[in-house]
Structures are given as C-alpha cells and as structure tokens.
C-alpha positions as CSV (number, residue, x, y, z in Angstrom):
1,X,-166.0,-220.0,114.7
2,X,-162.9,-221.3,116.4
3,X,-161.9,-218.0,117.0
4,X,-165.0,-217.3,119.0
5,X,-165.0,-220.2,120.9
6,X,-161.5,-219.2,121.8
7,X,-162.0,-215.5,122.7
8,X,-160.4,-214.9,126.3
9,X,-162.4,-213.7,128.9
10,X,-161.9,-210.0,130.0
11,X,-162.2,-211.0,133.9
12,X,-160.1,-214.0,134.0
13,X,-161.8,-216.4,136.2
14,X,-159.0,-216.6,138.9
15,X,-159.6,-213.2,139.9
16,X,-163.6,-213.4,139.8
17,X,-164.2,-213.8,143.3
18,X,-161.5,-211.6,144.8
19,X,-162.1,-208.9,142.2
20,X,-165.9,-209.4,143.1
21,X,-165.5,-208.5,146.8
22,X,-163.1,-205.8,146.1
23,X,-165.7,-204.4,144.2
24,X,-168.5,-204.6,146.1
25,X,-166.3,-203.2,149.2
26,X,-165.7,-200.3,146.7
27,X,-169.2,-199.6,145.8
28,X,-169.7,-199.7,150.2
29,X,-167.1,-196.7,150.5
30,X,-168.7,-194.7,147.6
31,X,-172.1,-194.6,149.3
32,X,-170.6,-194.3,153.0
33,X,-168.5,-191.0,151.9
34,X,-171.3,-190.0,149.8
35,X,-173.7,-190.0,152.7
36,X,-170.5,-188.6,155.2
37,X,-170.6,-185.5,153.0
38,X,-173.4,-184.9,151.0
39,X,-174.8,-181.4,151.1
40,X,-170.9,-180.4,152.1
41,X,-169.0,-176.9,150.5
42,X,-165.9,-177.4,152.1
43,X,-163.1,-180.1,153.4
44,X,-163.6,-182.7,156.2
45,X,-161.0,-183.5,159.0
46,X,-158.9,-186.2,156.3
47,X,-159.1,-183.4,153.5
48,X,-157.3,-181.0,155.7
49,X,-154.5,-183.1,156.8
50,X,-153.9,-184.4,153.0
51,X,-155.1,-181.3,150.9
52,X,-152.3,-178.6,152.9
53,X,-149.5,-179.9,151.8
54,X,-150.6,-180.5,148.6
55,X,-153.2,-177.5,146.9
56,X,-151.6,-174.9,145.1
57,X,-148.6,-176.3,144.2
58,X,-146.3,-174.2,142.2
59,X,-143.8,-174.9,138.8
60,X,-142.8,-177.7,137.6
61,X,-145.0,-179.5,140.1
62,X,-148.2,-177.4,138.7
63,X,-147.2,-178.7,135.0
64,X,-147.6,-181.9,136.1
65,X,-150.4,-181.8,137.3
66,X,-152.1,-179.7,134.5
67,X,-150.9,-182.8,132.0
68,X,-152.3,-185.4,134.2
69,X,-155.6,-183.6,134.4
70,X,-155.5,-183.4,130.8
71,X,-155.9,-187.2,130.9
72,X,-158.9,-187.1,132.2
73,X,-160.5,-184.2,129.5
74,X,-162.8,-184.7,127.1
75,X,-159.3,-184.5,124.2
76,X,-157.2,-186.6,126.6
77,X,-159.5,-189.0,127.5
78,X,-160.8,-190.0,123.8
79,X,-157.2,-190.1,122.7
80,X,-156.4,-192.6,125.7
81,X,-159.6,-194.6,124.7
82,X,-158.8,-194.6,121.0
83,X,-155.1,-195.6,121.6
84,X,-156.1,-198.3,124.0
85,X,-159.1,-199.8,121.9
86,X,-156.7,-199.7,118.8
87,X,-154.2,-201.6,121.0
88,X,-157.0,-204.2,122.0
89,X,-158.0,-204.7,118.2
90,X,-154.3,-205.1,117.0
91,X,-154.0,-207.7,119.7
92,X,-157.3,-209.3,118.7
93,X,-158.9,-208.9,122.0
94,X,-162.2,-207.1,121.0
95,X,-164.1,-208.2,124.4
96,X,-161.3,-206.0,125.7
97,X,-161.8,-203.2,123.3
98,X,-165.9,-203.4,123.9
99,X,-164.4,-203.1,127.6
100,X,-162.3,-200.2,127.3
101,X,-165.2,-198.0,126.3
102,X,-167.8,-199.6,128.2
103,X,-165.8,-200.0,131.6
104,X,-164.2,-195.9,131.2
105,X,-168.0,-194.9,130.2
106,X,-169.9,-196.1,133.0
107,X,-167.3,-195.1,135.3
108,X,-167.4,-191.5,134.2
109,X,-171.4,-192.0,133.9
110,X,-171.7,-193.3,137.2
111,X,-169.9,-190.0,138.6
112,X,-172.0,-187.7,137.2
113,X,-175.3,-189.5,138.5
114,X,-174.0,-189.5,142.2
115,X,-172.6,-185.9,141.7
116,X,-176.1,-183.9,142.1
117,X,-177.4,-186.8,144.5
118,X,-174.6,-186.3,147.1
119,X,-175.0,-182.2,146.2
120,X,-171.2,-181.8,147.7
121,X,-169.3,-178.7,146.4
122,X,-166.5,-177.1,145.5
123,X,-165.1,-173.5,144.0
124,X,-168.0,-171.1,143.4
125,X,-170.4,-174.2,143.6
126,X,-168.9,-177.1,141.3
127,X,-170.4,-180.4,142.3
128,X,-167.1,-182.8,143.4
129,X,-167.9,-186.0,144.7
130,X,-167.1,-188.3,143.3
131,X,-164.3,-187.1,140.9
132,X,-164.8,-188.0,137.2
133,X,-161.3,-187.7,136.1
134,X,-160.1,-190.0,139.1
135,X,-162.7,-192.4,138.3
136,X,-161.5,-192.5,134.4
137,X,-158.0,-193.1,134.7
138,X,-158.4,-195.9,137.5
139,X,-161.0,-197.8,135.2
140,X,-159.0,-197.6,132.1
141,X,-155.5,-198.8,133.9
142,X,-157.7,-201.8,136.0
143,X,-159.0,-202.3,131.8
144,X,-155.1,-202.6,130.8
145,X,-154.4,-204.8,133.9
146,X,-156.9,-207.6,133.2
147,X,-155.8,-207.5,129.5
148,X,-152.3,-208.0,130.5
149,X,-152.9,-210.2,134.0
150,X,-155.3,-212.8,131.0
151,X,-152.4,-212.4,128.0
152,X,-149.3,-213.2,130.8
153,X,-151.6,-215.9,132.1
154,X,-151.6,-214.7,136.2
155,X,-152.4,-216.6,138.7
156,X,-154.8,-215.2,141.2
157,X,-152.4,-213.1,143.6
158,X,-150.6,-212.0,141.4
159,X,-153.1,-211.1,139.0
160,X,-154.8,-209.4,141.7
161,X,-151.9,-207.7,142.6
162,X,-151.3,-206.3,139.4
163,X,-155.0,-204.8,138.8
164,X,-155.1,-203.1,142.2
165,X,-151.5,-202.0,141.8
166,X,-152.5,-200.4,138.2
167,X,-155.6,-199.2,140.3
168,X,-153.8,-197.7,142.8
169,X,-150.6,-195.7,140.6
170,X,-153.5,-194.4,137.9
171,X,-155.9,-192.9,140.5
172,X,-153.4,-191.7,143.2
173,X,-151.7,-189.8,139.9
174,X,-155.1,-188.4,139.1
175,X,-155.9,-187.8,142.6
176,X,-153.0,-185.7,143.5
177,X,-153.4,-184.0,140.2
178,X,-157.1,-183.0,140.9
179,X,-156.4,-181.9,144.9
180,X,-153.3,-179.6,143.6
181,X,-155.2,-178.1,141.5
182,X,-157.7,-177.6,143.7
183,X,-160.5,-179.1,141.6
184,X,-161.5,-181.8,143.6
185,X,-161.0,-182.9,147.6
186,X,-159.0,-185.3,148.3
187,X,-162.1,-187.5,149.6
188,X,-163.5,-186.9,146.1
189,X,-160.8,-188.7,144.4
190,X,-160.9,-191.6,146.5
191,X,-164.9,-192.1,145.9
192,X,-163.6,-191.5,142.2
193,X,-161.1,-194.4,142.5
194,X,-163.7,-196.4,144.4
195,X,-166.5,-195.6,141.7
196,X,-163.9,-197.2,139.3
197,X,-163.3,-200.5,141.3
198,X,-166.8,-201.0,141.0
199,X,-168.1,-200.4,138.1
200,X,-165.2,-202.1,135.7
201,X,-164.6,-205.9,137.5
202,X,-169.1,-205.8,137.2
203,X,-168.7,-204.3,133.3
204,X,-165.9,-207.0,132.7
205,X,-168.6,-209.7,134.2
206,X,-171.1,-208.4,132.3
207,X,-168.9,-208.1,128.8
208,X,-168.4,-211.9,129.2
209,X,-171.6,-213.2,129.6
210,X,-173.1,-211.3,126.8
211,X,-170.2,-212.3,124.6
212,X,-171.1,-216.4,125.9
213,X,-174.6,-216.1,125.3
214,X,-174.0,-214.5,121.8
215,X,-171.4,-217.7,121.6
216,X,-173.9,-219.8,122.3
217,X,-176.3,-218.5,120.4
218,X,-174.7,-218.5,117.2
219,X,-173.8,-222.5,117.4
C-alpha cells in the first residue's frame, strides 16, 4: 500500500500549468492549419520555402531519413513502445508505462480522425495532415521527458525546458524525415508535433487522476 500511496505522478505538478497552456496553444494551431488547408493537394507559401531545399534528398542523407521514418512504422514504433514501457516497469514507474502506450496511442489516434476531416492530400491522393509519424515520436520523447524531469526532481523551467526541448529534437527529426521523403508537408509535421503537445500533458492529467481515484478508492 505504501507503494501506491507513493507512486509519482506522471505530470509533475510544477509543470501542470505551463504544460497546460502549451497544450491548449497546441491544440489552437492544429485546428487553425487544419482549417488553413483542408481540402488542399498541394504546398502553401511556408511549404515552399521549407520543403525545396529539403525533398528529395539523396545518399547518405536519404538513409537517414528512411531509418527515422522507420520509427514511426508499425515494427519501429511497437519496438520503441515495448523498449520504453519495459524501461518504465524496470524503474517501477507503471503510471509511466500506462502512459507510454496511452499518450503514443491517442496521439497517433487523434491523427487519423483529423486526417479525412481536414481532407488535405498528398502523392496520388494520400491524406497528410496532420502527420502520424511526427505526432508519435514527439509524444513518446515529451513521455521520456516527464519521466526523467519527475525522477531528476525539475523545477518548473527547467523541467519545462526539458519536455519541450525533447519535443522539439524528436518531431523536427521526424519532420525532416517525412518532408525528404516527400511523404508529408512540412505544415503536416508541425500539426503532427502540435497534435502531440496536446494530447500527452491531457493523457498525463488524465493517467493521474484515474490512478488517485483508484488510490483512494482502495483505502
């Protein structure tokens, strides 16, 4: 029982409220872009400038970014989520673990609900926005970042800074990865990375109250 009452909370309170605005702020830009481009089949003013230099890139460049996309696969992803869930168990953080799948799920789930509602395309027709595998990486590095900001005990700013940093290094990787190869826009992987901002800090929220009232309930 002790070790219930103990169990860390996966959105350490210091970075509740800035993690909270960041998020809703996130889930603004999803639905703004969304709107911007729905019904779209090609690149806006911002894709231009960013996807030129970048699309078709050739060797080793290309094998770069055919590893990172991996990440985001079906194979690459459940190997990440199984290596990071066994991590969370062997550190005893199951609210974390419970996080890892639920935070990565919903993040990927929430893509693929806004994909035929925004009706934006890409390549012979493929729905884009937002981008899946943008949105997956992002939510499973801001998953290890609030595991490692509660374990190191952060403060706020710094806490904070380490999420969005993780945030930021996962989802421009998978970003760049996804425009080079053409598969997404480069638009689509910033609503991806958004989509990710806010869905994990409100699954996190949401993974601790359930655990509390199971808590509670079990006194």
């Amino acid at each position: 029982m002790a070790a219930h009452r103990s169990a860390p909370a996966v959105l350490p309170p210091p970075l509740r409220v800035w993690l909270g605005l960041i998020a809703a702020l996130a889930a603004l830009v999803v639905v703004g872009l969304g709107v911007l481009y729905a019904g779209y089949s090609e690149p806006g003013t911002v894709d231009g400038w960013i996807q030129s230099p970048v699309d078709g890139v050739g060797p080793p460049w290309r094998y770069l970014a055919l590893a990172t996309d991996f990440l985001g696969e079906p194979a690459g992803a459940a190997t990440l989520v199984v290596a990071t869930v066994t991590g969370c168990l062997l550190l005893r953080r199951p609210r974390a673990a419970v996080l890892v799948v639920a935070g990565t799920g919903l993040a990927v789930g929430t893509t693929k609900l806004l994909k035929p509602l925004v009706g934006r395309t890409i390549h012979d027709g493929h729905l884009s926005y937002p981008s899946g595998h943008t949105a997956f990486l992002t939510a499973l590095a801001l998953v290890v970042a609030l595991l490692a900001t509660g374990r190191l005990g952060l403060g706020r700013t710094a806490g904070t800074l380490l999420v969005l940093g993780a945030a930021l290094v996962a989802g421009a990787a998978m970003g760049w990865a996804q425009v080079a190869l053409g598969a997404h826009y480069p638009t689509d992987a910033l609503g991806g990375w958004c989509t990710a901002l806010a869905v994990v800090p409100a699954t996190a929220w949401l993974v601790d109250r359930l655990a509390d009232a199971g808590r509670q309930q079990r006194r």
